[in-house]
ROFIKE-903448 format. One record per residue (C-alpha): x, y, z; residue number from 1. Coordinates in steps of 0.2 Angstrom, whole numbers, padded with zeros to 4 digits. Example, Ala and Ser with C-alpha at 12.3 -4.5 7.8 and 13.67 -1.06 7.14 Angstrom:
+-------+-------+-------+-----+
:     u :     v :     w : num :
+-------+-------+-------+-----+
:  0062 : -0022 :  0039 :   1 :
:  0068 : -0005 :  0036 :   2 :
+-------+-------+-------+-----+
! end
This chain:
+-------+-------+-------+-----+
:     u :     v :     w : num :
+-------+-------+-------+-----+
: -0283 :  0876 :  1664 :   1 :
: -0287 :  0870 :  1680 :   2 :
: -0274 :  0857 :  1688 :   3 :
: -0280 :  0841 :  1697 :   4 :
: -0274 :  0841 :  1715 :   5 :
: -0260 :  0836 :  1720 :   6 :
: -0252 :  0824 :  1733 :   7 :
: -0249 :  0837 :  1747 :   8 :
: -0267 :  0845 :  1743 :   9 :
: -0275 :  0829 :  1749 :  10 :
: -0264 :  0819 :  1760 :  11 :
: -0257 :  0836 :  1767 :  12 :
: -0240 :  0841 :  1768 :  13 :
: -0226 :  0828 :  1766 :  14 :
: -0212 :  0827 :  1782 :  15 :
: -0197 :  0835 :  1781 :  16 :
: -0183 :  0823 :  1777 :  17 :
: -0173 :  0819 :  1793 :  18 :
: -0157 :  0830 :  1786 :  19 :
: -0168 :  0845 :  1787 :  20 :
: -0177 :  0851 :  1802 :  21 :
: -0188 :  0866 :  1801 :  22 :
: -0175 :  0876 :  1812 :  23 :
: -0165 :  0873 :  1797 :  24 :
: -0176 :  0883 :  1788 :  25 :
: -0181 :  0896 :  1800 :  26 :
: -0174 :  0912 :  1800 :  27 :
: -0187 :  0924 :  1808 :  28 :
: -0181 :  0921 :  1827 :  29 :
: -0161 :  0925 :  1821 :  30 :
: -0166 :  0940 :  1809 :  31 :
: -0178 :  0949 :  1822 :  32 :
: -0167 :  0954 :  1835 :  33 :
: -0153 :  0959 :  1821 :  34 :
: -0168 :  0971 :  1814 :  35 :
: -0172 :  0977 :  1831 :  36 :
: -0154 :  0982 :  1831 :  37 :
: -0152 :  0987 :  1815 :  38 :
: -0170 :  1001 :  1816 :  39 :
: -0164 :  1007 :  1833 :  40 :
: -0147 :  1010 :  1825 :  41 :
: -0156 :  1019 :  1810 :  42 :
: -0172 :  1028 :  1822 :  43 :
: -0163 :  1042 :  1829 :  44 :
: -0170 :  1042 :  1846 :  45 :
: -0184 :  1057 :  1851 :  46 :
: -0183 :  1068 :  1867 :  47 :
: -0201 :  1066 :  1872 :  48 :
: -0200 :  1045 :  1868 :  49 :
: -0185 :  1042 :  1877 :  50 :
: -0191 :  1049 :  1891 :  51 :
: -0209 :  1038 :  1893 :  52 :
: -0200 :  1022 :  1887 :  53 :
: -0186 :  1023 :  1900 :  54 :
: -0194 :  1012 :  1915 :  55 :
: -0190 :  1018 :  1932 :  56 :
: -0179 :  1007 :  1941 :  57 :
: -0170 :  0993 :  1936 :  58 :
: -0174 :  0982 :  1924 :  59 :
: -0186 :  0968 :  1928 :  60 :
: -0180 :  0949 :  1923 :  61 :
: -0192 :  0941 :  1910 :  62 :
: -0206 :  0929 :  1918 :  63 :
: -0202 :  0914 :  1922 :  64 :
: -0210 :  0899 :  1913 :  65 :
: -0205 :  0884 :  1918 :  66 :
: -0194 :  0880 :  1900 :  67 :
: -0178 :  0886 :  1897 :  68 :
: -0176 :  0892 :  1881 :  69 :
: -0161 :  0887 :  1867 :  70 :
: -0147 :  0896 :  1865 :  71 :
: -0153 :  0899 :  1847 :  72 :
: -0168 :  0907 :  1852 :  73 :
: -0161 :  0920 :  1865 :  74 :
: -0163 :  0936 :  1859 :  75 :
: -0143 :  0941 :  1851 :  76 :
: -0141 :  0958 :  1858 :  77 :
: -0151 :  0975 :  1852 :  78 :
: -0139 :  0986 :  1854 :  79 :
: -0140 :  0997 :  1840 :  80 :
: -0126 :  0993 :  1829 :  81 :
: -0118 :  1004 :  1814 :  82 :
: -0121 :  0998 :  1795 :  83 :
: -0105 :  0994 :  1794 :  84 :
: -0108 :  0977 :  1808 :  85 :
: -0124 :  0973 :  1796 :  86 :
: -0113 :  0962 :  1786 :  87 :
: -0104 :  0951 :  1800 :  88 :
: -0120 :  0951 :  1810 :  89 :
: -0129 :  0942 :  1797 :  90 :
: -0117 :  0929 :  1792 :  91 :
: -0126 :  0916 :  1807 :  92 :
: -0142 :  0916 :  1795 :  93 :
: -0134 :  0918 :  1777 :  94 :
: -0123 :  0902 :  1785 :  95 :
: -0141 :  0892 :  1791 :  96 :
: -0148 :  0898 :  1773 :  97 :
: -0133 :  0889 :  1761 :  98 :
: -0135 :  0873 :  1774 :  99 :
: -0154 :  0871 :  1771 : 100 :
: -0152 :  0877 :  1754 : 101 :
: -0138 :  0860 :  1754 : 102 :
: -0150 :  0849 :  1762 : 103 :
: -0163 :  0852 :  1749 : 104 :
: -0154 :  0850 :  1735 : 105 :
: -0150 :  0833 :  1739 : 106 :
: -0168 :  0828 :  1744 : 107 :
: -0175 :  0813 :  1731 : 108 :
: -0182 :  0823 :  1716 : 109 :
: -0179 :  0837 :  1720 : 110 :
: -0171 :  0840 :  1701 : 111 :
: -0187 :  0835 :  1692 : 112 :
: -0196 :  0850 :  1685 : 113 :
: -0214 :  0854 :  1687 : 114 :
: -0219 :  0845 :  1670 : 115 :
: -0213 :  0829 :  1675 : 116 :
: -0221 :  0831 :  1691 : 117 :
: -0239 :  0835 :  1684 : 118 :
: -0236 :  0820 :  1672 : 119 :
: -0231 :  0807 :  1685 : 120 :
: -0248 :  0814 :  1695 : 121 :
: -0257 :  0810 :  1680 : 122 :
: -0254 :  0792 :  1680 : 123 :
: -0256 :  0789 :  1698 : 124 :
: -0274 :  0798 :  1697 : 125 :
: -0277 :  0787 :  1683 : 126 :
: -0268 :  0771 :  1693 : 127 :
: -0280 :  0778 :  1706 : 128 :
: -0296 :  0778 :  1696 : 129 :
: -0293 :  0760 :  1688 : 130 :
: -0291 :  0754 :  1708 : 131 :
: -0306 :  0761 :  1714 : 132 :
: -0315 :  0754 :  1697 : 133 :
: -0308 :  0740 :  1704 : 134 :
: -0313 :  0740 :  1721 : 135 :
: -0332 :  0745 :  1714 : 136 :
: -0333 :  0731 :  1704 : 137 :
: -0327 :  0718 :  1717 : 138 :
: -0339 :  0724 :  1730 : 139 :
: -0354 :  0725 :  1716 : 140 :
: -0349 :  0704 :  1715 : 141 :
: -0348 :  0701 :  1735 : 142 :
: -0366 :  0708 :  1735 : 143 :
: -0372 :  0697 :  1721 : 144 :
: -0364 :  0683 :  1730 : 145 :
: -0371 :  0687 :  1749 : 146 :
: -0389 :  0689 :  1739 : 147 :
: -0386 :  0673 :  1731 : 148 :
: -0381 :  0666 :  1748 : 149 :
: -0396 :  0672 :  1755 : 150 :
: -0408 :  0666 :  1742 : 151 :
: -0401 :  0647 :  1744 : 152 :
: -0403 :  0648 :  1764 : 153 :
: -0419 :  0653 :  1763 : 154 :
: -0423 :  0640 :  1750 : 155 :
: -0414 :  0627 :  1762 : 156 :
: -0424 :  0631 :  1778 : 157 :
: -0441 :  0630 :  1767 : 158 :
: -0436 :  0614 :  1757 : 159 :
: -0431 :  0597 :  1764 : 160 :
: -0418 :  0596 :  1777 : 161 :
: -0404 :  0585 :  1776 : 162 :
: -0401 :  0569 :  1786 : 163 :
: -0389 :  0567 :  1798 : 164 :
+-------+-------+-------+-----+
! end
């Protein structure tokens, strides 16, 4: 059974509600450095890779780009770290997670299951459907009545002209 399309499939995506912005929902830039940390802590390091990866000198400071970046998008350390940190190291996104999770849950509607949803899309389509009838019809009647305007100013330029 194919469904009609929805809302967001035509309109596009509906914004985010102003207590929920997408760094609330965002958790790649706080999880990647934690997993840089967490597979360097797990990898144990090679003889022969250690050695080609280790740049001479000291290290060079990043490029700079004119912006400075957020505090919550610096990288957190990637210092390897022992299983045992894992759980304290990822209370900042668990944290994030429960307050988008909070923020959705009291978005308008969000309770209504899908069911309810497909039905109220039903009767806007049909809503939709009656109006463009609507609108189809109306136009059809303003071209009858340009027409029928046009045939009686044609008839007046060729019939008798009125006095003034």
């Amino acid at each position: 059974m194919s469904h009609p399309p929805s809302a967001s499939t035509i309109h596009g995506p509906l914004p985010l509600p102003p207590q929920l912005s997408p760094d609330d929902i965002d958790t790649l830039p706080p999880l990647l450095p934690l997993l840089l940390s967490l597979r360097s802590a797990l990898t144990p390091p090679s003889s022969s890779t250690t050695k080609s990866s280790q740049p001479s000198g000291p290290p060079k400071p990043p490029p700079v780009t004119g912006t400075t970046p957020l505090p919550s998008s610096q990288p957190q350390s990637t210092l390897p770290f022992t299983t045992k940190e894992l759980a304290s190291s990822t209370d900042p996104i668990k944290h994030k997670l429960q307050r988008a999770r909070q923020s959705v849950r009291q978005m308008e509607d969000i309770s209504r299951v899908i069911p309810q949803q497909e039905t109220e899309i039903v009767k806007l389509e049909e809503r939709r459907k009656k109006q463009a009838e609507m609108l189809a019809r109306i136009k059809e009647e303003g071209l009858l009545f340009s027409r029928s305007a046009e045939l009686e100013g044609e008839r007046g330029e060729s019939g008798e002209k009125m006095v003034e």
